[in-house]
N, C-alpha and C positions, 0 to 999 in steps of 0.2 A: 650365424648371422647376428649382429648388433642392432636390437632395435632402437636401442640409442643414436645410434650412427644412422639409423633413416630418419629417424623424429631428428635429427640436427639439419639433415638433407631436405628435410618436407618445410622447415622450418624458415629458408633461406632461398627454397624453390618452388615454393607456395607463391597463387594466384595475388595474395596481401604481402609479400617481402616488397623492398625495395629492390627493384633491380638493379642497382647503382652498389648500395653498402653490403658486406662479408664480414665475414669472421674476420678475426685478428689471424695473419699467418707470417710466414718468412717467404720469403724467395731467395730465392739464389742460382744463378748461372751457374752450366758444368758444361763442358766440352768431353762426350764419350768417345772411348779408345777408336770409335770408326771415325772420329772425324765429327759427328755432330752434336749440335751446339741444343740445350735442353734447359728448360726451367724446372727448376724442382719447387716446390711450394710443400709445408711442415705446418701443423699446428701448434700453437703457440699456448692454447688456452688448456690443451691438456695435452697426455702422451698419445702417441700415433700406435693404432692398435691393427692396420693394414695399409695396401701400398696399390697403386691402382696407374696404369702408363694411358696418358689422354692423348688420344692420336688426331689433329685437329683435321678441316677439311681445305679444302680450295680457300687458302688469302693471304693477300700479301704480305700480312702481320705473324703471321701463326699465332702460336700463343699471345703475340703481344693485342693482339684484337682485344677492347677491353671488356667484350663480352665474353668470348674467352675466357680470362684472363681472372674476371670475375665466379666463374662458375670452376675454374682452378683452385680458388680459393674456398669456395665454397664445399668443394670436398675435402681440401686439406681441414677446414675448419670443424667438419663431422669428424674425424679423427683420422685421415690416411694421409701417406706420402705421397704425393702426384706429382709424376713423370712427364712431363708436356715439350715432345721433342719440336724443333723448329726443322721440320719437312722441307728439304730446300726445293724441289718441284713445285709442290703445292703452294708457296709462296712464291713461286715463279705462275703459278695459278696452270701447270703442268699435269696432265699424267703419264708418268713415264716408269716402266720397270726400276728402276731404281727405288723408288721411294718403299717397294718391297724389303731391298735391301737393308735401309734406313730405318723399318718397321724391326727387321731385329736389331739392330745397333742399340734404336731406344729400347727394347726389352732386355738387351746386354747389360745399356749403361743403369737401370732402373734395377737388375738384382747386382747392381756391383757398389748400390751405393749403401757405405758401412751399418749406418744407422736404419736403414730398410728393415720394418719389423718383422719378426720368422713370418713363416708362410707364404704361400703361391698369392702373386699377385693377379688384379682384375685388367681388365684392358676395356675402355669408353672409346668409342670412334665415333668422332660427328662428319656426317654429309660423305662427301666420296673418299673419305679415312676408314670407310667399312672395308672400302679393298685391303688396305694394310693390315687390320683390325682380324679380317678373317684369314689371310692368311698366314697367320702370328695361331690364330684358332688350327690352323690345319699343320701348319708344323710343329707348331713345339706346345700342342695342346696340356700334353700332359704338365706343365711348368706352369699353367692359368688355372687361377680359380673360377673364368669365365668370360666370358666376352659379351660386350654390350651394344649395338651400333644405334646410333640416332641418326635419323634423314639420309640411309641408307639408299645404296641402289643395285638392283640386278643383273637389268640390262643395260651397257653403256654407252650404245648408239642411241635407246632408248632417252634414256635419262637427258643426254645433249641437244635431243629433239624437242623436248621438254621444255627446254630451258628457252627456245624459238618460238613454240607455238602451244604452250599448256594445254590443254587436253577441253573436252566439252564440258561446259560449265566451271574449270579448273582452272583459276588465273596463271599465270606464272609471270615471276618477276623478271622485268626485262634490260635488268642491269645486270646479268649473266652472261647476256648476247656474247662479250667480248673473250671469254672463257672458251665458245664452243670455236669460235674463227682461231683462236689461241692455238687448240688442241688439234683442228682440221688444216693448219698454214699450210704445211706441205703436202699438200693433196689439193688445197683452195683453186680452182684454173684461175687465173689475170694475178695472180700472187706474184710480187716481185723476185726476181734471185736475190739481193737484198735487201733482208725482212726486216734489217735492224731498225730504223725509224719506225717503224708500223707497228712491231713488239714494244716498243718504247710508248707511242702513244695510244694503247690501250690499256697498257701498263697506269698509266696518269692517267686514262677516264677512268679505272675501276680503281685508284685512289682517290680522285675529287668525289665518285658518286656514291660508294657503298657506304651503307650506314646513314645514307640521307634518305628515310620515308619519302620525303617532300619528288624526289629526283625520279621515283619509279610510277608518277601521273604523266599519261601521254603528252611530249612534246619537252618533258620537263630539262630532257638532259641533253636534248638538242643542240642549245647552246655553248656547253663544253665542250661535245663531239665536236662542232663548227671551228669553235676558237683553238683545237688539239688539231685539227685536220691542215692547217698552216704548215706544222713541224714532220709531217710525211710527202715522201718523195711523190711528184706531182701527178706519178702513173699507178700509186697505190692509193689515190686518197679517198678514191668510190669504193676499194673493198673497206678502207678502214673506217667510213659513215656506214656500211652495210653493217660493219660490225660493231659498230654503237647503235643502233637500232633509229641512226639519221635519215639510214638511205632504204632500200629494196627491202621490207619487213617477211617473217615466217620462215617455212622453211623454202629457203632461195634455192636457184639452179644448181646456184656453187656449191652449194653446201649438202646437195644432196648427192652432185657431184664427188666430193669431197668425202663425205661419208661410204659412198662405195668404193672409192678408189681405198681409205685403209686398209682394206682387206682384214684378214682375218689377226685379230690382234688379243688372241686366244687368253693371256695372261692380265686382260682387262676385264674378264668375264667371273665373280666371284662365285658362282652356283659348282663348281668341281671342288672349290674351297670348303663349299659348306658342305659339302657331300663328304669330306674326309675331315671335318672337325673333331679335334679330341679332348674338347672341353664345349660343356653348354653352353649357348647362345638366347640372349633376349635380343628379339627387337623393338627397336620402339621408333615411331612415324609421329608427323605431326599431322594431324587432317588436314590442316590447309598451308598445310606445305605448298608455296609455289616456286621453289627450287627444284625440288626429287618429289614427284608426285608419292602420296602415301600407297600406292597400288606397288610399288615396289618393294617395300615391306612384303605384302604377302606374296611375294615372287622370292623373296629371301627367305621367310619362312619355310615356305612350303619345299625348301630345295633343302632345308635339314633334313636329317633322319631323326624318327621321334624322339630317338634318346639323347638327342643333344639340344631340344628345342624344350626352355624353359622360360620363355613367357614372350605374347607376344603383343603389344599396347600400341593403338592409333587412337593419340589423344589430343585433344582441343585446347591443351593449357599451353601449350608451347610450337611455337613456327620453327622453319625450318634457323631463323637466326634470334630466335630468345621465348619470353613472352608472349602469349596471343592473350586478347583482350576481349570484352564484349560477351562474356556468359551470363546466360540468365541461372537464376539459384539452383533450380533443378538439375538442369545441365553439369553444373559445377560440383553438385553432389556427387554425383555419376564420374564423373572427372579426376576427384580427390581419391574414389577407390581405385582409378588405375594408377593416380598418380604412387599412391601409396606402393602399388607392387613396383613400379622402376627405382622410386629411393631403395627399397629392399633390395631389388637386383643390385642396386651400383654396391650399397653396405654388402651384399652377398659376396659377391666376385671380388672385391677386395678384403675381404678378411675383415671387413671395420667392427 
């Protein structure tokens, strides 16, 4: 392990960085032999001394999110090569068996490319990229130097109920809503045969509203869902306010409806994944995560077998989408020591 390479990572991931400026890096588009399309990012300010595949989560940007996109950089600038595939599901904001598929493609195109320094690369998955992320751990363990997931999740009836009705005392952010009616459409009862305008304009709320703090205060996004509800057919347009959090809030009849009718959708379950990993796994949760409650962590944890479970951190410096704010100095103390073991995991598992 390079402790260089986590003093570069603590440096740029620390509580005092700017969350905006990175290191100096390259990027560059590549389109691997399966068909998908991948940003590679290099260091510039010295040689790359490991190689790391970032497997992003639920957004229409992928990689291009500029938080993302930012924390890309921020590893290529500790000294690795990062693989940041463009997930075409998950920017269709999707979970669909494929993006399995997709999950080796990028670890294909990522030991194919020339310059890739020797050694087993690591693998980072944020939010529900922990599904790809482990089962990359369970097949081709032996080819990783380890696997990492951030805002992970367990169970994924679990985790979509979450994302409706946060837990006691647990906020959760409710500009998700459209994600879970997304992934329930064909199950949803009063759902159209034609879903095309209604995937459309959800599609356009959770691009006008994500990434606006301001938008997740009750009442706040009301007025998009209102002014989007026009361009859906005139017998969908009460599920498509239910599913901006316009109309019937929590978890609604439909939806619970809906959640039993998938039946059993065995290869959305990662805990068999972790049970057969063949390379180490860290996890790490944010505490006030209000996407993936951090209780899912230890539902992922605890579904390792000891010897692949190396380290496990629910920390206060980081939400499920950047930064968290508001520590007092004691806390922060406490904070910096786990912080310090996840930069070492990530320099660990990539060889940095």
């Amino acid at each position: 392990m390079g402790l260089g390479a986590a003093a570069r990572l603590a440096r740029w991931l620390g509580p005092w960085a700017d969350q905006v400026d990175h290191p100096p890096v390259s990027r560059e588009e590549v389109l691997g032999a399966s068909g998908l399309r991948a940003r590679v990012y290099r260091p510039v300010a010295r040689a790359a001394r490991g190689s790391l595949l970032l497997v992003p989560g639920l957004h229409p940007e992928g990689p291009g999110d500029p938080r993302l996109d930012r924390f890309a950089a921020v590893l290529a600038g500790a000294g690795m090569v990062v693989y940041a595939p463009f997930m075409r599901d998950f920017m269709a904001l999707r979970l669909k068996a494929r993006l399995l598929d997709d999950a080796r493609g990028a670890l294909d195109g990522l030991l194919a490319l020339p310059d890739r320094p020797a050694g087993r690369p690591g693998v980072f998955s944020v939010s529900f990229g922990s599904l790809p992320a482990l089962s990359l751990a369970a097949e081709r363990g032996a080819e990783l130097g380890g696997v990492v997931t951030f805002g992970g999740y367990a169970d994924w009836r679990r985790a979509l109920a979450f994302c409706l009705t946060g837990a006691p005392g647990v906020p959760h952010d409710p500009l998700n809503r459209p994600v879970v009616y997304l992934n329930l459409l064909p199950w949803l009862p009063g759902a159209p045969r034609d879903t095309a305008s209604l995937v459309s304009a959800w599609m356009r709320f959770v691009e006008a509203t994500w990434g606006r703090v301001e938008m997740k205060a009750p009442g706040a996004s009301g007025p998009v869902a209102r002014e989007l509800a026009v361009s859906v057919q005139e017998d969908a347009r009460g599920l498509f306010l239910e599913g901006c959090g316009a109309g019937e809030a929590g978890l609604t009849p439909a939806v619970r409806a809906a959640l039993a009718a998938a039946g059993d959708r065995s290869w959305l379950d990662p805990r068999p994944l972790l049970a057969r990993a063949g390379c180490r796994v860290t996890v790490v949760h944010g505490a006030d995560d209000d996407v993936i409650p951090h209780t899912e962590a230890d539902a992922l944890y605890a579904a390792l077998r000891p010897d692949r479970r190396a380290g496990h951190y629910v920390t206060g410096l980081y939400g499920h989408t950047g930064a968290s704010g508001g520590r007092g100095p004691v806390a922060l103390a406490r904070e910096f020591v786990d912080m310090m073991g996840i930069v070492r995991a990530i320099a660990r598992v990539a060889g940095a």
